[in-house]
Every structure is written in structure tokens, then in C-alpha cells.
Backbone as XML, in Angstrom:
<?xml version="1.0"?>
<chain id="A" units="angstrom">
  <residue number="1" name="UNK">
    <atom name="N" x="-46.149" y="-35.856" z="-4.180"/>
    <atom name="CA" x="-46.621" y="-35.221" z="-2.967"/>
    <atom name="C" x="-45.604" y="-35.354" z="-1.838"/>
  </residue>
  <residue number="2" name="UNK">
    <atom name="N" x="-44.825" y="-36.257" z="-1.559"/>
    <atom name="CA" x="-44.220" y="-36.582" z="-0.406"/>
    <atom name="C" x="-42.436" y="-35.678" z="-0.714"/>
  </residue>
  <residue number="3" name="UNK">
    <atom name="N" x="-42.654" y="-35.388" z="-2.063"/>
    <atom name="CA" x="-41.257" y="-34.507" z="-2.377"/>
    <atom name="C" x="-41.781" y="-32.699" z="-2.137"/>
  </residue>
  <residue number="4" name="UNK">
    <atom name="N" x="-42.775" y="-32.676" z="-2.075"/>
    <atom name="CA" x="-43.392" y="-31.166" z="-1.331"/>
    <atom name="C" x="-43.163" y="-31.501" z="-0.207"/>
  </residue>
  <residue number="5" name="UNK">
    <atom name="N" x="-43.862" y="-32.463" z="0.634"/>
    <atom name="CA" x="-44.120" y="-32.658" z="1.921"/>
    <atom name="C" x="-42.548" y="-32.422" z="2.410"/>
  </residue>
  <residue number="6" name="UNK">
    <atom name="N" x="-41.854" y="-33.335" z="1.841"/>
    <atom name="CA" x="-40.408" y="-33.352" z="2.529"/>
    <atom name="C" x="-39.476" y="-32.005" z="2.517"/>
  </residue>
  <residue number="7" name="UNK">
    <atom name="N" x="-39.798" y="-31.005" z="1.101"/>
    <atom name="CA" x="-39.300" y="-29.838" z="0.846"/>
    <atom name="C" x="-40.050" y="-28.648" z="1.973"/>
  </residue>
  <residue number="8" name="UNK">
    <atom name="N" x="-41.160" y="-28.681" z="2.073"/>
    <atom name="CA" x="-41.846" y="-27.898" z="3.019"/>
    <atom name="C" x="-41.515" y="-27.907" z="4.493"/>
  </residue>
  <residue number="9" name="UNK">
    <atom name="N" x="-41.494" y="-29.384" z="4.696"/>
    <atom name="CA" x="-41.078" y="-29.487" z="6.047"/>
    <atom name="C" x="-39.395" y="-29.008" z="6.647"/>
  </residue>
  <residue number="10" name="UNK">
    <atom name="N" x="-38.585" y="-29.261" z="5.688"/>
    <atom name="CA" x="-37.055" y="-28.703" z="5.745"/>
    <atom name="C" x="-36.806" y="-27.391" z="5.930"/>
  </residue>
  <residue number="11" name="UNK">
    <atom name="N" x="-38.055" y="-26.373" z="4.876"/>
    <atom name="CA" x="-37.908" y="-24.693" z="5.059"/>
    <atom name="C" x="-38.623" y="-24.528" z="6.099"/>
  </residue>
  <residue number="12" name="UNK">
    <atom name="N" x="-39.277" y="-25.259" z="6.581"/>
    <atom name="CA" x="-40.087" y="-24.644" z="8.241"/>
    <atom name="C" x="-38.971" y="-25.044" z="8.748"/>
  </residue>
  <residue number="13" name="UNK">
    <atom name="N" x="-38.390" y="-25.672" z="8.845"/>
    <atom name="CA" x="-37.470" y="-26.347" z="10.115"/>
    <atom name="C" x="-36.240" y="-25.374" z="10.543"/>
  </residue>
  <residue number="14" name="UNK">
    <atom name="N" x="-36.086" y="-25.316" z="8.803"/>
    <atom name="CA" x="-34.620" y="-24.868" z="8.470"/>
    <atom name="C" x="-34.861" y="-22.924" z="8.896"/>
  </residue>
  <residue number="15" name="UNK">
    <atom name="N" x="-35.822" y="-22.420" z="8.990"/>
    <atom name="CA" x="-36.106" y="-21.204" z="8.911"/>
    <atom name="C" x="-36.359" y="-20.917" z="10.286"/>
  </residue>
  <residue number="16" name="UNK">
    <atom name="N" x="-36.495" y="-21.808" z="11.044"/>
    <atom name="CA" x="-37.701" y="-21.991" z="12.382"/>
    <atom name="C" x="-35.675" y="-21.957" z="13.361"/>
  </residue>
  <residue number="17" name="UNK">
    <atom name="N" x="-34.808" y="-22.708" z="12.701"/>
    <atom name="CA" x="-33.474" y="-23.033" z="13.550"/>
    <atom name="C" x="-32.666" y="-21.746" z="13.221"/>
  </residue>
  <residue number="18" name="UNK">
    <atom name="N" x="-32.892" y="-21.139" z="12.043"/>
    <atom name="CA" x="-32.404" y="-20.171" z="11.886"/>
    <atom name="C" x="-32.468" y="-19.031" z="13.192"/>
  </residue>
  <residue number="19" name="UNK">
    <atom name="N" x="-33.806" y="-18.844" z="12.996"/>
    <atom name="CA" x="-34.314" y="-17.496" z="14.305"/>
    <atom name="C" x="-33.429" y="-17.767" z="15.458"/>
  </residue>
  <residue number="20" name="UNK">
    <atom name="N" x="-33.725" y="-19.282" z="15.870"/>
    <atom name="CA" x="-33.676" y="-19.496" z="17.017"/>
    <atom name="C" x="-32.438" y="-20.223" z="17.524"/>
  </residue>
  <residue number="21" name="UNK">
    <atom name="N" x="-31.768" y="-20.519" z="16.631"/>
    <atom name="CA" x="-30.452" y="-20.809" z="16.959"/>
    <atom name="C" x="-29.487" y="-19.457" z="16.531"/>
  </residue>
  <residue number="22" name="UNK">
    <atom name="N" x="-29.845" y="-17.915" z="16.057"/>
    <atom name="CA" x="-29.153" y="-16.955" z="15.889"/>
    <atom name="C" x="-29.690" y="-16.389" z="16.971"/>
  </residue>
  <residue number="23" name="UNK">
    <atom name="N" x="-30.856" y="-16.328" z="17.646"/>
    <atom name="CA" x="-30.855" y="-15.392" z="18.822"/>
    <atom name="C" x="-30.310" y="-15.993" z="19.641"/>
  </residue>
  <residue number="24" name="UNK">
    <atom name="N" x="-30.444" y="-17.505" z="20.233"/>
    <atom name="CA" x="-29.977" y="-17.858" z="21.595"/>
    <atom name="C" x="-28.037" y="-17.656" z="21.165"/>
  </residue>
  <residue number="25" name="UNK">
    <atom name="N" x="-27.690" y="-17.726" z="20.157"/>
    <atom name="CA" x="-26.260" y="-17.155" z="20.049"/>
    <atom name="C" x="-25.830" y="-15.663" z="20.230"/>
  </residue>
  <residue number="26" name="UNK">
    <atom name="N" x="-27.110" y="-15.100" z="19.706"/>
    <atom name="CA" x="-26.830" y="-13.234" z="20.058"/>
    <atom name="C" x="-26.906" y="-13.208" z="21.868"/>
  </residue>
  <residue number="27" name="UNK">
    <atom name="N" x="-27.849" y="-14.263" z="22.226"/>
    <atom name="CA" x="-27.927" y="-14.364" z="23.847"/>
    <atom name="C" x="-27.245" y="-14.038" z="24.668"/>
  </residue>
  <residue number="28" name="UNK">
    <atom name="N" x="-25.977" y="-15.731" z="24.321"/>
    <atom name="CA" x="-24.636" y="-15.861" z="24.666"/>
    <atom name="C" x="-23.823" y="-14.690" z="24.602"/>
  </residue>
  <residue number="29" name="UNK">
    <atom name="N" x="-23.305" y="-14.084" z="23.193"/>
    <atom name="CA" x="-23.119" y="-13.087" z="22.681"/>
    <atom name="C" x="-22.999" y="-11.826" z="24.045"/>
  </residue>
  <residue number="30" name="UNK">
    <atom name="N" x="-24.120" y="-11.720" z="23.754"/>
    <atom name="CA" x="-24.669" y="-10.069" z="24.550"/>
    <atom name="C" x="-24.618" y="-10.232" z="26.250"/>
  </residue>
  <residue number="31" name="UNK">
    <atom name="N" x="-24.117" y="-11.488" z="26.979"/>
    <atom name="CA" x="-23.327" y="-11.754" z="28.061"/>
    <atom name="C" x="-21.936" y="-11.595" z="28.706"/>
  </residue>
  <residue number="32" name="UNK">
    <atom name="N" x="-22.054" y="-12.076" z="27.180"/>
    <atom name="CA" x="-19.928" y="-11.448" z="27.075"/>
    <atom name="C" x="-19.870" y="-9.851" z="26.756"/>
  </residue>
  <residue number="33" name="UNK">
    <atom name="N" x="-20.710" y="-8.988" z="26.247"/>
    <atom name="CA" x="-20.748" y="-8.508" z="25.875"/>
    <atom name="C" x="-21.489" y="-7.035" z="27.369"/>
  </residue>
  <residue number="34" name="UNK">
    <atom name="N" x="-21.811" y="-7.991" z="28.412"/>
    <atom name="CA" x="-22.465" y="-6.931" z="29.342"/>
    <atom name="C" x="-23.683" y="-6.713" z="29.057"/>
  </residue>
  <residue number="35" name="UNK">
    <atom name="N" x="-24.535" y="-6.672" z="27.654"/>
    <atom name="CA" x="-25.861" y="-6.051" z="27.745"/>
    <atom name="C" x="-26.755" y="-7.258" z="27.684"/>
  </residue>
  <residue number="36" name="UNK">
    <atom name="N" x="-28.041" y="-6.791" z="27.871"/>
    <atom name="CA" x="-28.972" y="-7.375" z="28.384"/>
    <atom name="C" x="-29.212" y="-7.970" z="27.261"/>
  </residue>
  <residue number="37" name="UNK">
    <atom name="N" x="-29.804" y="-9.940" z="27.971"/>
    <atom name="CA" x="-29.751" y="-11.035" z="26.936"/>
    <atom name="C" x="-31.063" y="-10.908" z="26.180"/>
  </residue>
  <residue number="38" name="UNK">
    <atom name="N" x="-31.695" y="-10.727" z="26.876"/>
    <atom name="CA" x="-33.465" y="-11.169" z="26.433"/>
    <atom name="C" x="-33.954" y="-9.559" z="25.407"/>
  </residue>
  <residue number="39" name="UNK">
    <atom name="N" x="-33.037" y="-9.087" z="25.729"/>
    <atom name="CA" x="-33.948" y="-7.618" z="24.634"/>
    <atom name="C" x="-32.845" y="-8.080" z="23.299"/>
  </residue>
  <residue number="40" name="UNK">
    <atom name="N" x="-31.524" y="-8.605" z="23.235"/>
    <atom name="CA" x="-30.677" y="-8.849" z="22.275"/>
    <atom name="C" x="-31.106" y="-9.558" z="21.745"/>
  </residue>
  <residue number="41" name="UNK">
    <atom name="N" x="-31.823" y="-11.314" z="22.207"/>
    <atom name="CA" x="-32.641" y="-12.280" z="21.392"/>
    <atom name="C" x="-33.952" y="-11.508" z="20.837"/>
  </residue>
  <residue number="42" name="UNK">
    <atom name="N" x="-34.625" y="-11.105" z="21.526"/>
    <atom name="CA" x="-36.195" y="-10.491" z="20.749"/>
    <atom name="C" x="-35.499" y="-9.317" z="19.758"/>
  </residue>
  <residue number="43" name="UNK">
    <atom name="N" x="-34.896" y="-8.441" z="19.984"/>
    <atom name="CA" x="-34.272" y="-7.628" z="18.556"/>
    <atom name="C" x="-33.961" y="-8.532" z="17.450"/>
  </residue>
  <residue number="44" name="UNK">
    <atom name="N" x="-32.807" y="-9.311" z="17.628"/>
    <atom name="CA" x="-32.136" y="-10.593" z="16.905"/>
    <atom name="C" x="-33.033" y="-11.746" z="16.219"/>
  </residue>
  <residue number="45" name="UNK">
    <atom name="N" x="-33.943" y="-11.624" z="17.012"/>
    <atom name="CA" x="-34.857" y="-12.706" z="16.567"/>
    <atom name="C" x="-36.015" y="-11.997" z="15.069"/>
  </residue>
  <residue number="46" name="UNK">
    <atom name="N" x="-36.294" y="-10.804" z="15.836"/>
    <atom name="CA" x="-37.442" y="-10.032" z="14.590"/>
    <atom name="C" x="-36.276" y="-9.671" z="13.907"/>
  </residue>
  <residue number="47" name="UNK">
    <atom name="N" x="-34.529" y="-9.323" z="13.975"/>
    <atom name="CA" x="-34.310" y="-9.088" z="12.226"/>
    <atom name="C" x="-33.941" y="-10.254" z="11.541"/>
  </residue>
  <residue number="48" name="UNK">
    <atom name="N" x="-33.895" y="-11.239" z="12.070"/>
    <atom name="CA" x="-33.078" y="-13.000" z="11.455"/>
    <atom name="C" x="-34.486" y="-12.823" z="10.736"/>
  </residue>
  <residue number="49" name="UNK">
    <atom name="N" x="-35.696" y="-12.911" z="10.893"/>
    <atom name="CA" x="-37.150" y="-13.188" z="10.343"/>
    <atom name="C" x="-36.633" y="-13.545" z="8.758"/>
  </residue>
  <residue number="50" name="UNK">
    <atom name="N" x="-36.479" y="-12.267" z="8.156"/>
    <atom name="CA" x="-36.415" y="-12.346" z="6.667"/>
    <atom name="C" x="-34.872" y="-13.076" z="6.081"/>
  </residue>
  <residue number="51" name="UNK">
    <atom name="N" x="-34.079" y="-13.087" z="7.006"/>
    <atom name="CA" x="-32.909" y="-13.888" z="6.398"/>
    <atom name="C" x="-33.070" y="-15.612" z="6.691"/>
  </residue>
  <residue number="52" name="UNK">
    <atom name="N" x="-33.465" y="-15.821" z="7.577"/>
    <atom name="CA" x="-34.416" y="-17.252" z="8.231"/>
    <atom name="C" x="-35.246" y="-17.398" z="6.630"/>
  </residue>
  <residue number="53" name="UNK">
    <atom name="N" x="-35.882" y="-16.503" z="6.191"/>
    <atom name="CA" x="-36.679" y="-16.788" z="5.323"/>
    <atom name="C" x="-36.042" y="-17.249" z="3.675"/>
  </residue>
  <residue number="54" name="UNK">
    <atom name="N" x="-34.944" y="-16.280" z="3.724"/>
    <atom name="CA" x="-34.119" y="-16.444" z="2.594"/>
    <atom name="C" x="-33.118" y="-17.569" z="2.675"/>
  </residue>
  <residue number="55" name="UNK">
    <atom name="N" x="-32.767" y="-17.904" z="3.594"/>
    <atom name="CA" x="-31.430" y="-19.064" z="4.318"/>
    <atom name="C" x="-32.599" y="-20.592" z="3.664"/>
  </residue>
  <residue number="56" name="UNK">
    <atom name="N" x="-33.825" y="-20.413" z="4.095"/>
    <atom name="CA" x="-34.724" y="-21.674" z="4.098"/>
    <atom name="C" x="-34.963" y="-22.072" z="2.109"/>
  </residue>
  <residue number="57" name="UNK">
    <atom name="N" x="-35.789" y="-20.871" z="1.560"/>
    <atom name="CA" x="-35.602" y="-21.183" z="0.352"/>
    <atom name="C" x="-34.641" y="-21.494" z="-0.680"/>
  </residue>
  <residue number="58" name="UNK">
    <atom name="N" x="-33.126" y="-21.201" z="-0.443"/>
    <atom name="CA" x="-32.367" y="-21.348" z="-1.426"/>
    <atom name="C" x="-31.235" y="-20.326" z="-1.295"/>
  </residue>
  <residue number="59" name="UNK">
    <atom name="N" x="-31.683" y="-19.612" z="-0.818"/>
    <atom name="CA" x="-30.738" y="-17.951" z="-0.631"/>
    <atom name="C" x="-30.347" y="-17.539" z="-1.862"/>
  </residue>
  <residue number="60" name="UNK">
    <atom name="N" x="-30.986" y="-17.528" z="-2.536"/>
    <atom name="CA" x="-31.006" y="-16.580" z="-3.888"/>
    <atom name="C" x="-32.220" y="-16.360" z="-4.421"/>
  </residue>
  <residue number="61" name="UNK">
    <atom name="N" x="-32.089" y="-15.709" z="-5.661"/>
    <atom name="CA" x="-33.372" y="-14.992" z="-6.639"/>
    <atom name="C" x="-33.962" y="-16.680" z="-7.052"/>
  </residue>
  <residue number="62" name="UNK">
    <atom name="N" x="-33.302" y="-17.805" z="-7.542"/>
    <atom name="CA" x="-33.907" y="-18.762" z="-7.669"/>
    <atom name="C" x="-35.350" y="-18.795" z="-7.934"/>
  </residue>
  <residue number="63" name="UNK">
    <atom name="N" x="-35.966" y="-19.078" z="-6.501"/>
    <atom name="CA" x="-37.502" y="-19.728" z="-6.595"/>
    <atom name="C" x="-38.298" y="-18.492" z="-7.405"/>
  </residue>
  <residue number="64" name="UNK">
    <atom name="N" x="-37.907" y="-16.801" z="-7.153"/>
    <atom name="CA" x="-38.898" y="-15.924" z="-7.924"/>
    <atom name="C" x="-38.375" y="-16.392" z="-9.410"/>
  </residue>
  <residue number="65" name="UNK">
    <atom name="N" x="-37.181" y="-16.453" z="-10.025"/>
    <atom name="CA" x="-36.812" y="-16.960" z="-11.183"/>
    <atom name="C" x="-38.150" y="-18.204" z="-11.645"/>
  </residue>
  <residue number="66" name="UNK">
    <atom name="N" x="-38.060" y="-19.317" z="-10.884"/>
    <atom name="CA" x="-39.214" y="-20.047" z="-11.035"/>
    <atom name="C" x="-40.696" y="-19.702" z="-10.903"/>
  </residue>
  <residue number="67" name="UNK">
    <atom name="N" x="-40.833" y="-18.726" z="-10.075"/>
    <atom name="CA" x="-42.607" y="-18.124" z="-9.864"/>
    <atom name="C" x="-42.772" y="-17.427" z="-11.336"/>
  </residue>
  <residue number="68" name="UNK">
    <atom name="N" x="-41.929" y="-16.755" z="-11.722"/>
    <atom name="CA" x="-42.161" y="-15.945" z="-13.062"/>
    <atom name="C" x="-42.174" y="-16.865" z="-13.884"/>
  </residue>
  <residue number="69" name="UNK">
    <atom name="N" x="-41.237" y="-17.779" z="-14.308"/>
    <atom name="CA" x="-41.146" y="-18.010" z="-15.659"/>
    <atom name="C" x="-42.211" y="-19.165" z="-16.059"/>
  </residue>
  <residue number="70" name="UNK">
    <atom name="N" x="-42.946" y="-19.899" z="-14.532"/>
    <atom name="CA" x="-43.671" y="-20.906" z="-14.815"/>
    <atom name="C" x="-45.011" y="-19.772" z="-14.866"/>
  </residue>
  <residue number="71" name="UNK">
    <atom name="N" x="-44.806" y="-19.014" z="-14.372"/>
    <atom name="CA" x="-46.759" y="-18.354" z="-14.677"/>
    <atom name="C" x="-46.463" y="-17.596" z="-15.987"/>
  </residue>
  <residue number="72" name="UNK">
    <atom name="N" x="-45.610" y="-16.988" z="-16.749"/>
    <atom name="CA" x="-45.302" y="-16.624" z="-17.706"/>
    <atom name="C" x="-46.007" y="-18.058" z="-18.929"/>
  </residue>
  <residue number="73" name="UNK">
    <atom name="N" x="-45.230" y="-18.444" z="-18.240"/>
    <atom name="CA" x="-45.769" y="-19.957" z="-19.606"/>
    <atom name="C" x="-46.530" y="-20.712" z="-19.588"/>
  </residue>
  <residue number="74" name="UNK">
    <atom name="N" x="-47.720" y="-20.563" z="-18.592"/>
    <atom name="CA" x="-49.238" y="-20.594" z="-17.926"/>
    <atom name="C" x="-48.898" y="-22.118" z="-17.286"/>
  </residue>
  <residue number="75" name="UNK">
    <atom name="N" x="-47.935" y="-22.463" z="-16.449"/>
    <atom name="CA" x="-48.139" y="-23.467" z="-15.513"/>
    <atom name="C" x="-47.955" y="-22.657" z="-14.129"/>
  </residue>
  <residue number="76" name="UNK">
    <atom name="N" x="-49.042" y="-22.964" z="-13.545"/>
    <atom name="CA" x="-49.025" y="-22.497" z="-12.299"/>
    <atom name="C" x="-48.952" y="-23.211" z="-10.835"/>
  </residue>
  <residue number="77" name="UNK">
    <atom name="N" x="-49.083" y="-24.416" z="-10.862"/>
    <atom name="CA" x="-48.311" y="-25.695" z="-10.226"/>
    <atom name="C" x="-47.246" y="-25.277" z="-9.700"/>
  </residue>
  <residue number="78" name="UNK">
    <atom name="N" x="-46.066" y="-25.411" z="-10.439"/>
    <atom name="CA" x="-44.367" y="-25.531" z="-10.187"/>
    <atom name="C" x="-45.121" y="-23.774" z="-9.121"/>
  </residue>
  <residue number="79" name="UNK">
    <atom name="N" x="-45.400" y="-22.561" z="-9.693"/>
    <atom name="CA" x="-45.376" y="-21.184" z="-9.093"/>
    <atom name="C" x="-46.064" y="-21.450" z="-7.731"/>
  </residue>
  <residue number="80" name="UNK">
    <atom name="N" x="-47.134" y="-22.188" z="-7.500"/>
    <atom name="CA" x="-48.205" y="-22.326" z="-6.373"/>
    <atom name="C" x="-47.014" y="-22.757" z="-5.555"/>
  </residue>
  <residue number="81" name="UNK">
    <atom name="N" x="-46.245" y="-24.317" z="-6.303"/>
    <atom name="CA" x="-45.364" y="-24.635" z="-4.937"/>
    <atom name="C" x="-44.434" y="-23.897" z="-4.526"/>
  </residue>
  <residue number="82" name="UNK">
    <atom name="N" x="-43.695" y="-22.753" z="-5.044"/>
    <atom name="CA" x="-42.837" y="-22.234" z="-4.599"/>
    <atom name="C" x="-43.361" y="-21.093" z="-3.549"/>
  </residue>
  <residue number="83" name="UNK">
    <atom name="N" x="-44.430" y="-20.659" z="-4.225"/>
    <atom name="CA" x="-44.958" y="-19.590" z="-3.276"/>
    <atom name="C" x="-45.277" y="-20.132" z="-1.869"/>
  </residue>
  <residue number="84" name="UNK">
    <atom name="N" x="-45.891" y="-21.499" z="-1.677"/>
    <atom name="CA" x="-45.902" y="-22.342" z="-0.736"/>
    <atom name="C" x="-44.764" y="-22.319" z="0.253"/>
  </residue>
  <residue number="85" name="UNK">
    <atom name="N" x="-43.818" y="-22.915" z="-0.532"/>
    <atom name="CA" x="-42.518" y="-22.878" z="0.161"/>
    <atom name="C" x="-42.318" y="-21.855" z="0.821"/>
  </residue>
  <residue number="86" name="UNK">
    <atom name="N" x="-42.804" y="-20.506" z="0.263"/>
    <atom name="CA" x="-41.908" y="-19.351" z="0.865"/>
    <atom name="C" x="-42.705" y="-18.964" z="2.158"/>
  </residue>
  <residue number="87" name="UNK">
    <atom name="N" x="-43.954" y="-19.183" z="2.058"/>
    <atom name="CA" x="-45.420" y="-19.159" z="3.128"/>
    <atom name="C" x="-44.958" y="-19.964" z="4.139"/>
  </residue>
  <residue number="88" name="UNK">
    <atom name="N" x="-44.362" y="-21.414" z="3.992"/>
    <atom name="CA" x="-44.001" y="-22.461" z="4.653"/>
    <atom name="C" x="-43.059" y="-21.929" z="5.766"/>
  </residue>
  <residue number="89" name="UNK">
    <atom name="N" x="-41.823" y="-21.274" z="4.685"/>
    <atom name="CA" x="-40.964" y="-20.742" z="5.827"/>
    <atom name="C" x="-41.008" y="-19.137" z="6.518"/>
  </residue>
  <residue number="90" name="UNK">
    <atom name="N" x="-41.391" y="-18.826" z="5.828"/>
    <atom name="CA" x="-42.589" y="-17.602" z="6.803"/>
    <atom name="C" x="-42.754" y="-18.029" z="8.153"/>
  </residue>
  <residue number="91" name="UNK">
    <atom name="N" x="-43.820" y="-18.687" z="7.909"/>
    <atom name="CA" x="-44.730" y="-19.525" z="9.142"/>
    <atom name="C" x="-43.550" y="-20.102" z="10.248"/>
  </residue>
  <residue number="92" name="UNK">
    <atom name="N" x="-42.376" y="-20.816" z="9.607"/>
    <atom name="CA" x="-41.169" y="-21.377" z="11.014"/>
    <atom name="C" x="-40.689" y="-20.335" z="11.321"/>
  </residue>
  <residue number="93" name="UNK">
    <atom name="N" x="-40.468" y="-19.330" z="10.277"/>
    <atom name="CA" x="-39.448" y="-18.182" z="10.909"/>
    <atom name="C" x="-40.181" y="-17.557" z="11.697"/>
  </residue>
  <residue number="94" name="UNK">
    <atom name="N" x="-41.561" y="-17.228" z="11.651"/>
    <atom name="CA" x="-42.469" y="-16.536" z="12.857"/>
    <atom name="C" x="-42.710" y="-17.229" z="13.606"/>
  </residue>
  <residue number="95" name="UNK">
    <atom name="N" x="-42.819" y="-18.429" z="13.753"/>
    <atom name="CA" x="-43.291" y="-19.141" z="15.025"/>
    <atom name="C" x="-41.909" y="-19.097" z="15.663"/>
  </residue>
  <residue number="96" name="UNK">
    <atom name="N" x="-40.742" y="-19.462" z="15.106"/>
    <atom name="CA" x="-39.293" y="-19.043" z="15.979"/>
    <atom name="C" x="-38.948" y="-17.800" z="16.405"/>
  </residue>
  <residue number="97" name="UNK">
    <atom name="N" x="-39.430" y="-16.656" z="16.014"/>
    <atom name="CA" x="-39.424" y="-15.529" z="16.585"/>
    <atom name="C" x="-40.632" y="-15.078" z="17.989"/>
  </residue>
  <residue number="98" name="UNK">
    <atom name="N" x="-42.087" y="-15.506" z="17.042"/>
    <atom name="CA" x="-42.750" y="-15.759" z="18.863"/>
    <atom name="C" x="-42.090" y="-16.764" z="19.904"/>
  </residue>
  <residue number="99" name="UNK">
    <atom name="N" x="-41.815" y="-17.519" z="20.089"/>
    <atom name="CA" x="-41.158" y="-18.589" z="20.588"/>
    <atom name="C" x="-40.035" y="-17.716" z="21.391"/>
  </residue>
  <residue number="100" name="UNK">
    <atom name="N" x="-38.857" y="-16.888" z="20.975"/>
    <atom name="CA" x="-38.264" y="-16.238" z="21.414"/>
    <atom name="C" x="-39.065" y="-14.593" z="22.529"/>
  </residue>
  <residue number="101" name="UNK">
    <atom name="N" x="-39.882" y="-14.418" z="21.947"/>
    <atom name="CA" x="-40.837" y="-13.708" z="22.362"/>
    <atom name="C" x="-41.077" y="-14.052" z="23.639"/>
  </residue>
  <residue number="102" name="UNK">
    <atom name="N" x="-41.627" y="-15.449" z="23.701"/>
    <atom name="CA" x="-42.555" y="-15.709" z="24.898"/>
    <atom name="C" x="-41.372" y="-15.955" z="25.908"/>
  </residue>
  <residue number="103" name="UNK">
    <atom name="N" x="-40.014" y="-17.028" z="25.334"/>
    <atom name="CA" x="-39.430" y="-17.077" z="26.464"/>
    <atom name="C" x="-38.679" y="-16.172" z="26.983"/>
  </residue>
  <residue number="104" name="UNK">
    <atom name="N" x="-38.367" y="-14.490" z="26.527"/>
    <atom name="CA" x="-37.994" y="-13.393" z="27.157"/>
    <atom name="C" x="-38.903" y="-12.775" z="27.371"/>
  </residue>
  <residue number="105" name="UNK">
    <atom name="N" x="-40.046" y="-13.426" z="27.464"/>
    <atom name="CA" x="-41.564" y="-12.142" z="28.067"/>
    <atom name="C" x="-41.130" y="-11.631" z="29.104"/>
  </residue>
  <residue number="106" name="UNK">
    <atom name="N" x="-40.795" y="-12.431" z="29.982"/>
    <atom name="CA" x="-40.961" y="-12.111" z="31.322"/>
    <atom name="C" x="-39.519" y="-10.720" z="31.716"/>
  </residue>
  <residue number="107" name="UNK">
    <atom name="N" x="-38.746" y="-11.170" z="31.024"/>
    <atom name="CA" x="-37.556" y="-10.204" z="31.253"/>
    <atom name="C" x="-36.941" y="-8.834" z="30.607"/>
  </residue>
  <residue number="108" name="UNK">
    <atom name="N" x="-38.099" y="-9.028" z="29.044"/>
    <atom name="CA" x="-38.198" y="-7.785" z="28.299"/>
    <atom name="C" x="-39.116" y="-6.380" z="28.967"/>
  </residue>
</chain>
């Protein structure tokens, strides 16, 4: 249990720093750049979502490699946790994208 716990908690984290350490860099970015910071992070932030998501699990076909071949061979354990995982970092990569959300509310 505590080797889920510890794997789960890394793809939220790791997915959650993704968003949000690539928008506040598109931020910077789009300063030097003249255009406006806060519409560059909220764009930046909703397309990092799914690469945040892929960066967190493994960044490859991997874990579906594992969802198939363990429900193929009727263990569904090893498949539950991976699907987990991917739910896990879902959940950081969206909460790092609202998060970016709220703190350019005011200026979007």
C-alpha cells in the first residue's frame, strides 16, 4: 500500500508542477515577448493538461501496455492501479490548471 501511496502521490505532484511550472515560464516568456501574461499562462496551462498527464505516468505507451495485458490475463489489480495512477494525475494536472485559472482571473 505505501508503494501506491508513494507512486500516486509523485504523479499528482509531478503532473500538478508540470502545468504550473510550464505556464508561469510561458508567463515570463510572453513578457519578453510583449504579449499579454495571464491569457499566455491560462492557454499554456489548458494545453500542458494532457502532456502534465503523460510527463507524470511514464511518458510512454507503458502503463496501457500494463492495463491490457493484466486484464487480458484476468488480473485486474496491477490494471485498477494503473488506471488510478492516470486518474491521480488527471486530478494534479487539473487542479494546476484551475490554480492558474484563478490566479489570472482577474486579468483574463
Amino acid at each position: 500500500m505505501s508503494y501506491f501511496l508513494s507512486k500516486a502521490g509523485l504523479d499528482f505532484f509531478i503532473a500538478f508542477g508540470v502545468v504550473i511550472g510550464g505556464s508561469m515560464l510561458a508567463g515570463i516568456g510572453s513578457v519578453f515577448m510583449l504579449l499579454p501574461p495571464a491569457t499566455t499562462m491560462v492557454d499554456t496551462a489548458a494545453r500542458l493538461k494532457i502532456w502534465a498527464i503523460v510527463a507524470a505516468i511514464g511518458g510512454s505507451i507503458d502503463p496501457v501496455r500494463v492495463i491490457e495485458s493484466n486484464i487480458t490475463a484476468g488480473h485486474l489489480s496491477p490494471a485498477a492501479q494503473q488506471i488510478c495512477f492516470i486518474l491521480i494525475a488527471f486530478l494534479g494536472a487539473h487542479l494546476g490548471t484551475e490554480l492558474v485559472r484563478l490566479i489570472c482571473k482577474g486579468a483574463v
